[in-house]
FIVOVO-679047 format. One record per residue (C-alpha): y, x, z. Coordinates in steps of 0.1 Angstrom, whole numbers, plus 5000, padded with zeros to 4 digits. Example, Ala and Ser with C-alpha at 12.3 -4.5 7.8 and 13.67 -1.06 7.14 Angstrom:
2
<site c2="4955" c1="5123" c3="5078"/>
<site c2="4989" c1="5137" c3="5071"/>
This chain:
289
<site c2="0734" c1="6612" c3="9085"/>
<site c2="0747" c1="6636" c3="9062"/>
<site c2="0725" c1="6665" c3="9045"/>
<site c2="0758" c1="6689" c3="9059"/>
<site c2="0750" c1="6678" c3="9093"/>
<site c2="0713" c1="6677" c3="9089"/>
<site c2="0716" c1="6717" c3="9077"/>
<site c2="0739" c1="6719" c3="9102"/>
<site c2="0714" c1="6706" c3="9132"/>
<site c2="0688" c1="6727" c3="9116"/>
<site c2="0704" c1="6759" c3="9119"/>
<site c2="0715" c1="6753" c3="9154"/>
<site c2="0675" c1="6741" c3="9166"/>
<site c2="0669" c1="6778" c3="9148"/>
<site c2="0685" c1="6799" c3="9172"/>
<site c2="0679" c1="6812" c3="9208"/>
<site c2="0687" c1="6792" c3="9237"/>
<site c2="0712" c1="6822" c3="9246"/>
<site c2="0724" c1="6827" c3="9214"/>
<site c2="0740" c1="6788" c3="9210"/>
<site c2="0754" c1="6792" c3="9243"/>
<site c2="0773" c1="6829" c3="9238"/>
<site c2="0785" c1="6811" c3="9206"/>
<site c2="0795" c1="6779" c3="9226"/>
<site c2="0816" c1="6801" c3="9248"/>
<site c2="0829" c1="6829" c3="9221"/>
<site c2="0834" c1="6812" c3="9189"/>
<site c2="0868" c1="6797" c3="9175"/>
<site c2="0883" c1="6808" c3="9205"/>
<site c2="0917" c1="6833" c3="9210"/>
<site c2="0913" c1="6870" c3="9228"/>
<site c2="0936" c1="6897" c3="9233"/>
<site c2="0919" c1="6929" c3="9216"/>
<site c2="0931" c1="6961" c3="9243"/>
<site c2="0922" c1="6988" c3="9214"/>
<site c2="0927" c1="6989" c3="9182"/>
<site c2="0903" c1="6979" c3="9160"/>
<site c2="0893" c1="6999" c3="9129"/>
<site c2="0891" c1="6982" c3="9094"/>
<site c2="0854" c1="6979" c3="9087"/>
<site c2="0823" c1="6962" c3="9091"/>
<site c2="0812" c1="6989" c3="9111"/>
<site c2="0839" c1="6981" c3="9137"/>
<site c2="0830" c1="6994" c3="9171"/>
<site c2="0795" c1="7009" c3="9184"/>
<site c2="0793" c1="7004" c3="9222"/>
<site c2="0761" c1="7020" c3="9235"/>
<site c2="0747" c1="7002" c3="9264"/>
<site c2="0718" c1="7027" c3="9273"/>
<site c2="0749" c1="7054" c3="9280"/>
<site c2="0771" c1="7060" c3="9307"/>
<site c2="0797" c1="7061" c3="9285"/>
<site c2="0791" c1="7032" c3="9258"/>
<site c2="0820" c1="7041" c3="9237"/>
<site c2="0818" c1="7075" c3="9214"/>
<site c2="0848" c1="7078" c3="9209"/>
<site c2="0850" c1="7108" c3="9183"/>
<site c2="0829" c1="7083" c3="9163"/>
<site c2="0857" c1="7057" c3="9169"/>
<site c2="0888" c1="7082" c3="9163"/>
<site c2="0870" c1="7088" c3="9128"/>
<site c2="0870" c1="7050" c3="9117"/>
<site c2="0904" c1="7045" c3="9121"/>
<site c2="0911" c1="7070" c3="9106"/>
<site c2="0888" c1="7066" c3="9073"/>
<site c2="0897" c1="7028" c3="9077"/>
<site c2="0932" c1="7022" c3="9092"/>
<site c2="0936" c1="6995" c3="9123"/>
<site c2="0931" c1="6958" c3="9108"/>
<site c2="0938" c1="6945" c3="9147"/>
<site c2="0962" c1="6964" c3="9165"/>
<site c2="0960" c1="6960" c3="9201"/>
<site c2="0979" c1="6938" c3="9222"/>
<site c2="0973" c1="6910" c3="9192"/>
<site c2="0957" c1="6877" c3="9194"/>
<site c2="0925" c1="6873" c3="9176"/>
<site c2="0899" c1="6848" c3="9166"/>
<site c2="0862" c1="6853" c3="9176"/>
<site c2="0847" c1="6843" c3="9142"/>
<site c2="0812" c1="6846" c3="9145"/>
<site c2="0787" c1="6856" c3="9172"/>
<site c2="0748" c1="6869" c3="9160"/>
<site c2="0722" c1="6880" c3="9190"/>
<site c2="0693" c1="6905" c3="9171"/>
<site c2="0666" c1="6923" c3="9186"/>
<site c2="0688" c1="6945" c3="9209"/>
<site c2="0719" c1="6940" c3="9191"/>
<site c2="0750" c1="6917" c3="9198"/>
<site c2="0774" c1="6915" c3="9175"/>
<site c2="0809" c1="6901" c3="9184"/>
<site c2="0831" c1="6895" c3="9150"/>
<site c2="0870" c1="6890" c3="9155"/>
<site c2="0894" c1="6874" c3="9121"/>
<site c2="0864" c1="6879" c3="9097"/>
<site c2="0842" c1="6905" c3="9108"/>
<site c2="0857" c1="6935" c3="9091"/>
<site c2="0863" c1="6944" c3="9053"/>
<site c2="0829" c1="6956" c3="9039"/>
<site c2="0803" c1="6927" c3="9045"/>
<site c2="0778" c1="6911" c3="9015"/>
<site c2="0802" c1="6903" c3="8986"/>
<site c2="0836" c1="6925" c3="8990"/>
<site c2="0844" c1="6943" c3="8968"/>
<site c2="0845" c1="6982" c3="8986"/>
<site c2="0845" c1="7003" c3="8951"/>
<site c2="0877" c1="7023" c3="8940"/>
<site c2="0857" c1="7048" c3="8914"/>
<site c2="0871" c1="7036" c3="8874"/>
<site c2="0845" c1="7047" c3="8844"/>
<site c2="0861" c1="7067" c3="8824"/>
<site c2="0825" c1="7077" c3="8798"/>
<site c2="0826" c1="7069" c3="8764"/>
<site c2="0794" c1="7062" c3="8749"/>
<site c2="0782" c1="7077" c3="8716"/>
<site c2="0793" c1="7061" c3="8687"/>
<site c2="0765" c1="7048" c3="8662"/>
<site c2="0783" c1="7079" c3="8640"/>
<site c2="0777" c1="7107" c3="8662"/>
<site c2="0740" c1="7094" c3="8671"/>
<site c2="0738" c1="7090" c3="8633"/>
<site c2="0748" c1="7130" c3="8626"/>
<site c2="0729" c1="7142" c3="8659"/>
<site c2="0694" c1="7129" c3="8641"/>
<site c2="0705" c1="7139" c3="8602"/>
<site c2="0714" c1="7174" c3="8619"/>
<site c2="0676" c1="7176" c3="8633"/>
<site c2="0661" c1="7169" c3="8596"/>
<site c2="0685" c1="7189" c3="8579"/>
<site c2="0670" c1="7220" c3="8561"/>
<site c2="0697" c1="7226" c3="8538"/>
<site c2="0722" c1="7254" c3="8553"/>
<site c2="0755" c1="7244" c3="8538"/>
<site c2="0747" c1="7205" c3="8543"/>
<site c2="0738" c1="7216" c3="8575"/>
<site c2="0767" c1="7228" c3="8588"/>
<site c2="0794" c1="7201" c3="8572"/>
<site c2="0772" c1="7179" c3="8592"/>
<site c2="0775" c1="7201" c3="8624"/>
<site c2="0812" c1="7200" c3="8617"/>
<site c2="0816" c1="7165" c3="8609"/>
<site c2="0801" c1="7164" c3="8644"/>
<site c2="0822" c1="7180" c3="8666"/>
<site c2="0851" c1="7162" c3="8649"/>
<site c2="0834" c1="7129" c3="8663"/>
<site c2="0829" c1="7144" c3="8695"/>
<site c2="0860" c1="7159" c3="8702"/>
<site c2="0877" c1="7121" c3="8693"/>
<site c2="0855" c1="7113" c3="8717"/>
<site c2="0866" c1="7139" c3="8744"/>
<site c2="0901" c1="7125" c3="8734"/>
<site c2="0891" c1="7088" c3="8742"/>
<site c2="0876" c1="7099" c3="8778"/>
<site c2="0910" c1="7123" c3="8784"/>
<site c2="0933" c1="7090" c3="8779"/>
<site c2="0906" c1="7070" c3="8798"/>
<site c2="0910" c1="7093" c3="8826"/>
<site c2="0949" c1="7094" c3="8827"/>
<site c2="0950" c1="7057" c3="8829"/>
<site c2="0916" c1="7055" c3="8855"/>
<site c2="0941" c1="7080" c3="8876"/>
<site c2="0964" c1="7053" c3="8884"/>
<site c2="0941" c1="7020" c3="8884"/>
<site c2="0923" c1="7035" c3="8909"/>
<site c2="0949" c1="7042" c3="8933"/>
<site c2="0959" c1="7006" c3="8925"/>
<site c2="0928" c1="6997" c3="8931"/>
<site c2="0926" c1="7019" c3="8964"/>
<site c2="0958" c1="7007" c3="8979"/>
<site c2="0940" c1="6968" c3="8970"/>
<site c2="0914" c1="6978" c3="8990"/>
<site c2="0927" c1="6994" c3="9021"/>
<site c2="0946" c1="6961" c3="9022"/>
<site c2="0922" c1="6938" c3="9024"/>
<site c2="0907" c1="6962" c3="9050"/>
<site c2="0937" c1="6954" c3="9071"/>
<site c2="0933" c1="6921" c3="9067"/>
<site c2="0896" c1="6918" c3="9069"/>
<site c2="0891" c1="6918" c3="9109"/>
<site c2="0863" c1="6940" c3="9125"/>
<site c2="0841" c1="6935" c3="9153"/>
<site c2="0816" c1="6950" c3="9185"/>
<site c2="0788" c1="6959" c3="9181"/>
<site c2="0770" c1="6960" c3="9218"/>
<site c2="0735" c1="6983" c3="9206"/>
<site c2="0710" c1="6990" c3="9229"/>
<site c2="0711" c1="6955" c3="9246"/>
<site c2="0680" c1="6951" c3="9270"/>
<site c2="0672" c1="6916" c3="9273"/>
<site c2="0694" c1="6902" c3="9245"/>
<site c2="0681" c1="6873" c3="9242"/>
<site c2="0687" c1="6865" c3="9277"/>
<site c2="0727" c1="6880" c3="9279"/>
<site c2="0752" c1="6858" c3="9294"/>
<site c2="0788" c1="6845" c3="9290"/>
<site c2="0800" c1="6864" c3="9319"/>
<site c2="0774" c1="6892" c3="9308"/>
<site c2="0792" c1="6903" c3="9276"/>
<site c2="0826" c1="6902" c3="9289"/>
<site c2="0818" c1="6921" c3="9319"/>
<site c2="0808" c1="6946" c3="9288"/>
<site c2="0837" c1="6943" c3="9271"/>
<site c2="0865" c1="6939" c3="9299"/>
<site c2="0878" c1="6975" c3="9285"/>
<site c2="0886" c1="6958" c3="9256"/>
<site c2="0889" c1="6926" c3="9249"/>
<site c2="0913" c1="6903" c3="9273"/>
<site c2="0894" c1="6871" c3="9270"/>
<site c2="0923" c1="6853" c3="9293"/>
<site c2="0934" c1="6838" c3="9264"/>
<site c2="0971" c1="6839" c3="9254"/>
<site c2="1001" c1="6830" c3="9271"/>
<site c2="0995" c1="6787" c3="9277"/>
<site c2="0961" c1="6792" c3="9262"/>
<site c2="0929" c1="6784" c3="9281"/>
<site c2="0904" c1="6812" c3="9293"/>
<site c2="0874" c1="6815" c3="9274"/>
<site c2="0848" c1="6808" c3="9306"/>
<site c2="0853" c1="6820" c3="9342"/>
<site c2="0853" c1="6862" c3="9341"/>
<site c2="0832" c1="6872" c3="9367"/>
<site c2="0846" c1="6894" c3="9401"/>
<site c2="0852" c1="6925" c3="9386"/>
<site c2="0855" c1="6956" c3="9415"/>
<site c2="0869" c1="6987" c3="9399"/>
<site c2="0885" c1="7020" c3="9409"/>
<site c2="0896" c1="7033" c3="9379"/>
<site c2="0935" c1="7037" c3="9393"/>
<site c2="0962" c1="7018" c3="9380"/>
<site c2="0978" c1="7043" c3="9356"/>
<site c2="0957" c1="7052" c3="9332"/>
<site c2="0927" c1="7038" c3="9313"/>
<site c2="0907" c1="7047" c3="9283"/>
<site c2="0920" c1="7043" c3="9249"/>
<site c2="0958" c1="7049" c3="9258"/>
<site c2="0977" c1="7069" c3="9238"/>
<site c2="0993" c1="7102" c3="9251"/>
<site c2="1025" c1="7081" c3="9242"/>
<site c2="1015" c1="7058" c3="9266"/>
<site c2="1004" c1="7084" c3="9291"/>
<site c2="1034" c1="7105" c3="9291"/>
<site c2="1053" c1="7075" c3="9294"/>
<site c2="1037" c1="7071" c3="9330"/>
<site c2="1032" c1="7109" c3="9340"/>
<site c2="1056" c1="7130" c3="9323"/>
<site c2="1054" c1="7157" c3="9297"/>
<site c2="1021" c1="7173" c3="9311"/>
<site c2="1007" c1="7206" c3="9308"/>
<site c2="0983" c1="7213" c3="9274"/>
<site c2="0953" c1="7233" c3="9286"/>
<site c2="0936" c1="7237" c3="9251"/>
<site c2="0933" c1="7219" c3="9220"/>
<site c2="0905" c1="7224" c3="9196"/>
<site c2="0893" c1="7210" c3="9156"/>
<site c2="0858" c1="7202" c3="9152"/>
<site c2="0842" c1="7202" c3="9120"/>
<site c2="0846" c1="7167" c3="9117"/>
<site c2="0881" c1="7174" c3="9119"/>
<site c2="0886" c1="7158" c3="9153"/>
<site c2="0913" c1="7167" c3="9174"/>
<site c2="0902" c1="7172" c3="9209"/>
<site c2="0924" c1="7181" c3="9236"/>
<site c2="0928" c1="7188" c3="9276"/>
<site c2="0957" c1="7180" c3="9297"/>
<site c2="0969" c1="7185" c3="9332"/>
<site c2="0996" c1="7159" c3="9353"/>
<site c2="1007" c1="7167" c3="9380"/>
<site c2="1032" c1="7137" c3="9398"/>
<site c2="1043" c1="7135" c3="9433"/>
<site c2="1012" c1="7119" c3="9444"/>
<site c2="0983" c1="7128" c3="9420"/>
<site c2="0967" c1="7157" c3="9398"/>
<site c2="0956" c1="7142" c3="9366"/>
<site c2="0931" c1="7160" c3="9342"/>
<site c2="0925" c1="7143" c3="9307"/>
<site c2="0905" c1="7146" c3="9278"/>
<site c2="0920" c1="7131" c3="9248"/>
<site c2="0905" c1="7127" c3="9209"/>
<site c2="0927" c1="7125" c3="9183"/>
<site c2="0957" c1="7113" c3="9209"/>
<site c2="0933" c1="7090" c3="9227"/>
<site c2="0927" c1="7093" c3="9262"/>
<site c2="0890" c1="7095" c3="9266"/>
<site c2="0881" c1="7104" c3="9298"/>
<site c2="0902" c1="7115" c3="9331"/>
<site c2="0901" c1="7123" c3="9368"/>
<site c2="0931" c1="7118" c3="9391"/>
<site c2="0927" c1="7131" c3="9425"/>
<site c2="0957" c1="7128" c3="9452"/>
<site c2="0977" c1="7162" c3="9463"/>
């Protein structure tokens, strides 16, 4: 036997009971994300203890500090599965950008350090009783320091553009990097099953599989009532798409610098009232005419 698979059968005996199963069920296998997904390690905080597990200003606010590394409607891997205390974490394509080891800085030094010169003249300056010696030593210095000042100008011109370089490196590899769910607040999470966390994440994640590909396991019997228009997460794109222009009740900027606003629908059969953040539909009511 191995030492690989030795370490390997180790590591497995360490885990929950639970755990190996959600991974025997999740990992290396294909979903269908059904929102986008922002670019960080952070990913997606869904709040079990609320009625509404999603806060979706807190969402809005990711993608937009972090871009979208998996848009919706694309295929991706579930990477890596880890049950905590009352955590879950479900990691698609790598996790997100932002784990142990990547690199996240963009900030370029651009200090100069005292020469041995100008450390030299600071401490002769100090001893120095004589007046005239005194002060061609007090000018020699602030000929050293202003070449210094000079040095740290150019350093800052040319920091100026590696750091956008470097910027434009990173928001790359964001988008490239994957994200994940976080399911927080998880009562009983070492006992969660299969059918358990998608019926958590049926909003979504599509775990169907894609088109010729197997389903993950069995989903179970979902009953819902949500209508079939609309869901949450659409864009007003998407929603105007279905209903028409709509009517704009109010619009407002937190300090956050959210966007929230409320619409009205109004379609041959139905009166639709929407809140959207930052173009994404949030929460609504549709109630027949």
């Amino acid at each position: 036997m191995t030492v690989r698979l030795i370490l390997g059968l180790l590591a497995g005996m360490a885990l929950p009971a639970n755990e190996l199963e959600l991974r025997r069920a999740f990992v290396g296998k294909q979903v269908i994300l059904r929102i986008d997904m922002p670019g960080t390690q952070s990913g997606v905080d869904l709040h079990l203890d609320r009625d509404e597990p999603m806060d979706w200003k807190q969402y809005s606010q990711r993608i937009k500090n972090f871009g979208v590394s998996i848009p919706k409607g694309r295929a991706s891997l579930v990477t890596s599965l880890v049950v905590k205390k009352d955590l879950i974490e479900i990691q698609f394509d790598g996790g997100g950008f932002g784990t142990f080891g990547d690199d996240t800085s963009t900030a370029i030094s651009t200090s100069v350090s005292k020469s041995s010169h100008e450390r030299s003249l600071e401490r002769d300056i100090r001893d120095e009783k004589d007046p005239g010696r005194r002060r061609r030593l007090e000018s020699a210095l602030s000929s050293e320091r202003s070449r210094r000042d000079r040095e740290e100008a150019q350093l800052r011109v040319m920091a100026e553009t590696a750091s956008a370089i470097k910027r434009q490196e990173v928001m790359e590899k964001r988008l490239r990097g994957g994200s994940r769910f976080n399911l927080r607040r998880v009562v009983g999470a070492m006992d969660v099953s299969p059918n358990q966390m998608m019926d958590w994440l049926r909003e979504y994640v599509d775990f169907s599989g894609q088109t010729g590909g197997r389903p993950l396991v069995a989903p179970a019997p979902v009953s819902r009532n949500d209508g079939p228009l609309l869901r949450r997460g659409m864009t007003m794109e998407e929603v105007q798409g279905k209903l028409g222009r709509g009517k704009l009740l109010s619009e407002a900027v937190g300090a956050d610098g959210i966007l929230t606003q409320q619409w009205e629908f109004v379609t041959a059969e139905h009166v639709v009232n929407l809140t959207a953040v930052e173009g994404l539909v949030v929460k609504y009511s549709m109630n027949a005419r």
